[in-house]
N, C-alpha and C positions, 0 to 999 in steps of 0.2 A: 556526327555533327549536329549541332543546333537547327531546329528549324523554327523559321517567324512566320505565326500567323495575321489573320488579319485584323487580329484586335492589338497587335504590337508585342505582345509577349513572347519568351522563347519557351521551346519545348525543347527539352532532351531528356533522353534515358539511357543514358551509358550503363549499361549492363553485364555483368560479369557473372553467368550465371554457372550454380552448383549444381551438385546432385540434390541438395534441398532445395533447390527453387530458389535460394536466396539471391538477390540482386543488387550487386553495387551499384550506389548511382555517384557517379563521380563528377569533379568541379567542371563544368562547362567552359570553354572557351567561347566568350559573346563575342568579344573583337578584337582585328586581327594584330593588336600591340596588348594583348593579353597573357598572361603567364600565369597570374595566380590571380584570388579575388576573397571580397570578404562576404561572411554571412548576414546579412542586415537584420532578418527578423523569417521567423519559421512562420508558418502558414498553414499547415497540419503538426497533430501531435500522434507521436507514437503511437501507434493501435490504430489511427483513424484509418477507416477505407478510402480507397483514393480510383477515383474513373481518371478516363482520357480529357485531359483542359484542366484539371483543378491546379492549382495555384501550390507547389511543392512548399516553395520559402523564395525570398525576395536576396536578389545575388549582386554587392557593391561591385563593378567593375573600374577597370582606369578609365572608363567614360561616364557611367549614369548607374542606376538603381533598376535594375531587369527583375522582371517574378518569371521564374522557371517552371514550366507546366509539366505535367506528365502527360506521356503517349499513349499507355494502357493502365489499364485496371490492376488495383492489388490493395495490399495495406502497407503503410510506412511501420518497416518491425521497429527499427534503431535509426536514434538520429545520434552520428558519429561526428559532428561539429554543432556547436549550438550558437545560439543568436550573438553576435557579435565576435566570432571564430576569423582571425584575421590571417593573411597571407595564406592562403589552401592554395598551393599547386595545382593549374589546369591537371585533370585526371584524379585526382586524390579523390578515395570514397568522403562522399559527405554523409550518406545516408544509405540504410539497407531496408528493401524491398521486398516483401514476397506476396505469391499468387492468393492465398486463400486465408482466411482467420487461423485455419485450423494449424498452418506454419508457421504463424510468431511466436511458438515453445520454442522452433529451430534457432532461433536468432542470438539465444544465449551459447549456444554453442559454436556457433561462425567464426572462425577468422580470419578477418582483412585481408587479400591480399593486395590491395590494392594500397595501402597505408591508411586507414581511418583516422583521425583526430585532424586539429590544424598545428601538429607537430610535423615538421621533414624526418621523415626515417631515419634511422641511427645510421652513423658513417662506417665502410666496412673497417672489421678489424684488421690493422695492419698486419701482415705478415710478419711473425719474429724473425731480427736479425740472424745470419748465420753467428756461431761463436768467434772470435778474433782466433788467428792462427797464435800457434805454442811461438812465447817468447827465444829467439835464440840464448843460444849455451853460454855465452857472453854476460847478456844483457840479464839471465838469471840467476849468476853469478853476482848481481851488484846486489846490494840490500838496498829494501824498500826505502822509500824515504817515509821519514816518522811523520806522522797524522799529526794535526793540532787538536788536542782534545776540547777546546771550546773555540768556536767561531770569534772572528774582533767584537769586541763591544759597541761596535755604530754596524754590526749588519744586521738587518732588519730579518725577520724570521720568514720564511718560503712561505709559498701561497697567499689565499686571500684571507685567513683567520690572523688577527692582530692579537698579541700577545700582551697582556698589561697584568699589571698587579691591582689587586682593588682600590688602592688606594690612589693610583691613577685613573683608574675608569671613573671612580665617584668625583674626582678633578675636573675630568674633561666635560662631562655630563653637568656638573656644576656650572663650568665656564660657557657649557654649548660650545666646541671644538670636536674635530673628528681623530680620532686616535689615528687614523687607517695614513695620516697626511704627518705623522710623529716617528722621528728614528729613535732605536731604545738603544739604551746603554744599558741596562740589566742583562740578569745571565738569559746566555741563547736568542740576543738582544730583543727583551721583549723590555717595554715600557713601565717603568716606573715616576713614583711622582714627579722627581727632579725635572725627568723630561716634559712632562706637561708644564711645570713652573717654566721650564729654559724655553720652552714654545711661546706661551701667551705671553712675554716679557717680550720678547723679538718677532712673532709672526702677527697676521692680523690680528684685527679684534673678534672678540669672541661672542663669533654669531654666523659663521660656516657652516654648521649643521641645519639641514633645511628643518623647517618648518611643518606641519601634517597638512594634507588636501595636495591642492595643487597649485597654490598662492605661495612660494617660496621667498625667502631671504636669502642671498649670498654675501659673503661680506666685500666688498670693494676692494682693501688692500690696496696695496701696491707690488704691480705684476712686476716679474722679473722683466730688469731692460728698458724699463720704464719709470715713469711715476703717474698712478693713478690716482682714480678719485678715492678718500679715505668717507665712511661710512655704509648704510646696509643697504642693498639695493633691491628692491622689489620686483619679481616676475612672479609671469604664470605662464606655464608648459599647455600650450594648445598643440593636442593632438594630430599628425596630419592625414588628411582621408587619401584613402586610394587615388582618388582622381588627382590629389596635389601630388601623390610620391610620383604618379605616371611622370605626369607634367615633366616634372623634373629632370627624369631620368633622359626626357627625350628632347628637351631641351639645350640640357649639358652636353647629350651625343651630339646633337644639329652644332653646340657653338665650335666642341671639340672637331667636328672629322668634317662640317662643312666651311669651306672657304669662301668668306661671304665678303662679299664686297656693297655700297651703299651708292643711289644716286638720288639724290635730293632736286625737288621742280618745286614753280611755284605757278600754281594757276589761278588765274582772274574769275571767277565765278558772281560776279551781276548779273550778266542774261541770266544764269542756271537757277538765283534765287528767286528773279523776277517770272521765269518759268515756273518753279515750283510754286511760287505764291499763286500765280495764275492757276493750275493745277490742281492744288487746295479748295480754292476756293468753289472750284467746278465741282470737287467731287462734295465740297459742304450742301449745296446748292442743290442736287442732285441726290441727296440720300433720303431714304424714307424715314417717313417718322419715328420717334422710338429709337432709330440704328444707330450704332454708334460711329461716333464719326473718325473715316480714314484719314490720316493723312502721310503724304508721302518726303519720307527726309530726306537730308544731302546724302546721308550714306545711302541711300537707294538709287539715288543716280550717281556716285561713285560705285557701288557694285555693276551696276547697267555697264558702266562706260570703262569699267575694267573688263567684263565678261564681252564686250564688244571689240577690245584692245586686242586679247587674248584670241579672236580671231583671226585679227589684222595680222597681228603677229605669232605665230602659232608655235615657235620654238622657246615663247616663254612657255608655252603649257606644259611645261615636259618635266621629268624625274629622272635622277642619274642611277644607272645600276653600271656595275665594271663591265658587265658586255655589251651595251647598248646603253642608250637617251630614250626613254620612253615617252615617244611624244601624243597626248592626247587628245579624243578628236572631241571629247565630251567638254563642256567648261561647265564646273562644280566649282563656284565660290564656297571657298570656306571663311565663316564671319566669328571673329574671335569675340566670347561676351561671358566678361567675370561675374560667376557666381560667389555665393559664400564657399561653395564644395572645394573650386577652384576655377581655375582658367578651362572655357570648352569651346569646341568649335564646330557646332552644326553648320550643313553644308544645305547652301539653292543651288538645289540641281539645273541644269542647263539653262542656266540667268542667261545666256545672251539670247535664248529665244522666248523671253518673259517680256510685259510691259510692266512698267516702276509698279502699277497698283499689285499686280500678283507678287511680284517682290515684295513688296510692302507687307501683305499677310504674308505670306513665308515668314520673312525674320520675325513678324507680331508671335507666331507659333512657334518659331525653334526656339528664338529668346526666352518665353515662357517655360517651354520646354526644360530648357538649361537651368532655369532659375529653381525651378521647383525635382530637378534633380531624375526629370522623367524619359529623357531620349532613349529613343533605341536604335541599334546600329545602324539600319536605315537614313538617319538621321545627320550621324554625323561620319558616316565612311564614303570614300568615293572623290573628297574635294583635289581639286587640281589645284589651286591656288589659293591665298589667304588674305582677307582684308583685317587689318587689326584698326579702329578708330577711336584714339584719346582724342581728340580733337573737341567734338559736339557733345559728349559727356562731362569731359573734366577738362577742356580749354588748353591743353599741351600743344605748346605752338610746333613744334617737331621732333621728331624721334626715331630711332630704327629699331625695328622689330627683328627677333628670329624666328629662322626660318624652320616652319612649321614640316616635318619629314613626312614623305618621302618627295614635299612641294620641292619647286626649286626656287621662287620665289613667294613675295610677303609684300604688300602694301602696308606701308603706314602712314594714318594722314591726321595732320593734326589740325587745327583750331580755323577760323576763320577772322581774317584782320584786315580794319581799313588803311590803306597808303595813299600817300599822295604820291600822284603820277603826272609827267608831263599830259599838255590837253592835244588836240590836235594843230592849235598852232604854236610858233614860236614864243615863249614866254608865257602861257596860260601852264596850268595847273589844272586837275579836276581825282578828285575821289577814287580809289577804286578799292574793290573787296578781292583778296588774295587769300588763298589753301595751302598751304607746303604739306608737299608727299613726299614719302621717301620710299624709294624701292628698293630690299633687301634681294641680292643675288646669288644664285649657287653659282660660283664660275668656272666649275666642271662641268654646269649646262649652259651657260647664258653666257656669251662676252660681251664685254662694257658695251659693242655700240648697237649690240642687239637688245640690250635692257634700256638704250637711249632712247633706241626707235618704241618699243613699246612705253615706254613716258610720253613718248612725241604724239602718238596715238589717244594717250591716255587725255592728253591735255588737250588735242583737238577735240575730243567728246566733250570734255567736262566748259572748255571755251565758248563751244558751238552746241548747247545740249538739245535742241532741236532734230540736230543728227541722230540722236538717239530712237529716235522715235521711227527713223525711216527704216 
């Protein structure tokens, strides 16, 4: 297993060791929705000596960018995945190791048991079928039925090699068309010219064959079942990082197998801003020269006053497993904040026993963190619950989030707006500033009037945010 130490980094040395001394070091699992990871950038080169702490190579997880240290002394013999080596299976050798100088002759001799490259091991050979039992006495009596010695003239030829005669290749290549997307009418239906004529007369225009880099053209057409837009359509193929494929995977499982249900509130936040500004203002007042100045946002007393809610109400804090509801005694906000990498979610550890100012540097550091691509598990493992906030970035007056796994619920809170509200008497009118949350629910953990009561919680904080503070 991995261990971190106190400068953030992980150490492992999985080791698989020979009669030469040689030693696999294989993919690390950093965190615990990990299965495989990528190489980002090596950090020794073969032959180099290597003590306890140096710096192996730098390892993309489905969270962050981690450098993997070594435990003990040796030299790196073979490096068996190189800089930018995607999908490596937790456990696959990346690299082999041995004790002394005098053992990196051994290293061309080694091999792998463990799979070296970022290739998955070849799949086993099927077993051959047993032979079909002897035809009965009947049935071998009949004559075979006669073969067709040439195939119909519209089936296309087996496998992925496309069959043309030159004078269609130089056609299609002409027109920019792909052969592979053309049925042949020639013998052993491979493609002749006719068919490229009978194609670019009836199918798109001729401009389906991409383009070189990664700025493509596709032609528009008109798709089957439709009618499309006619002319060339311009993309480019952006690559997805690990952090986004995770994302994905575990967002599609949350929408697929959790049953989420949604409860939307709206709360009055004047005292909260008029606090806050008061607040601000105290800590501008108050900072030494040079310092740079804190200040404390809505989402920090929305994190307060969820992490206080989550007390009142303690069967939001929970996770569903089939033999139990795991209810936590810890409350770890977890604060969703889009990077370029992808969506991440560092976690404030025990926010309900923090004041807004140590919240406030927490998220200044995790957010950082996030953006420059540096967390380490610490960081962002451990959350019980999830704040996601369009609101005071990008003005989205409401929305429902999913639900972040193995949470059972998701805050999402959007924008902040003035209404007119009755005044306190009959026929007056007076201003007021209003927040819509929405609370995303597992309801294999939470029933509708237990996610009510913690909104009802939620909104007593955020109404009265002086309660906050007691």
């Amino acid at each position: 297993m991995p261990k971190k130490h106190a400068g953030g980094q992980i150490s492992f040395f999985h080791a698989s060791r020979s009669a030469s001394a040689v030693q696999e070091i294989g993919m690390p699992s950093l965190s615990p929705t990990m299965t495989q990871g990528n190489i980002a950038k090596w950090r020794k080169k073969e032959g180099d000596a290597v003590v306890a702490g140096d710096v192996l190579c730098e390892i993309e997880t489905d969270k962050a960018t981690l450098e993997m240290e070594s435990m003990e002394e040796g030299f790196l013999g073979k490096i068996l995945v190189g800089d930018g080596g995607k999908d490596i299976p937790v456990g696959q050798a990346i690299c082999l190791m041995v004790e002394s100088e005098d053992e990196l002759k051994s290293i061309g001799d080694y091999k792998v048991s463990s799979g070296g490259g970022s290739s998955p091991p070849p799949a086993k050979k099927e077993e051959s079928a047993p032979p079909p039992p002897a035809p009965a006495k009947e049935e071998a009596s009949k004559p075979a039925p006669k073969k067709s010695s040439t195939p119909p003239a519209s089936s296309p030829p087996s496998g992925d090699r496309v069959f043309a005669t030159p004078a269609a290749r130089k056609l299609a290549e002409d027109k920019n068309v792909s052969l592979s997307s053309m049925k042949g009418t020639g013998p052993d239906g491979s493609i002749v010219k006719a068919d490229v004529e009978e194609y670019l007369a009836s199918g798109p225009s001729p401009s389906a064959r991409p383009t070189s880099g990664t700025d493509k053209k596709v032609s528009g057409g008109v798709p089957a079942g439709g009618v499309g837009p006619i002319g060339d359509v311009d993309y480019t193929d952006i690559p997805n990082t690990q952090i986004r494929r995770v994302t994905a995977k575990r967002l599609l499982l949350s929408k697929q197998t959790i049953p989420h249900y949604y409860l939307s509130l709206d709360t009055q936040v004047d005292k909260l801003l008029k606090l806050r500004s008061d607040l601000n203002a105290t800590l501008e007042a108050g900072k030494k020269k040079d310092a740079p100045v804190k200040k404390i946002s809505l989402n920090d007393f929305v994190i307060k006053a969820a992490a206080l809610a989550l007390k009142k109400v303690p069967e939001v804090n929970s996770s569903w497993t089939d033999e139990y509801i795991r209810q936590y005694h810890n409350v770890n906000i977890s604060v969703a904040v889009q990077t370029e990498h992808g969506l991440m979610v560092p976690v404030v550890k025990d926010a309900d026993k923090k004041g807004l100012a140590t919240i406030t540097d927490d998220i200044k550091v995790l957010a950082g963190k996030a953006r420059s691509n540096t967390l380490k598990p610490d960081d962002y493992e451990g959350g019980t619950f999830t704040v996601s906030n369009l609101g005071g970035p990008f003005g989205i007056k409401q929305f429902c989030a999913i639900i972040n796994p193995p949470q059972a619920c998701i805050l999402a809170v959007g924008t902040t707006e003035k209404r007119v509200i009755p005044g306190a008497e009959p026929g007056q009118y007076e201003p007021g500033t209003f927040m819509t949350v929405t609370l995303s629910c597992d309801h294999r953990v939470i029933d509708g009037a237990v996610g009510a009561q913690w909104l009802g919680a939620f909104k007593g904080y955020i109404e009265d945010p002086v309660t906050l503070m007691l």
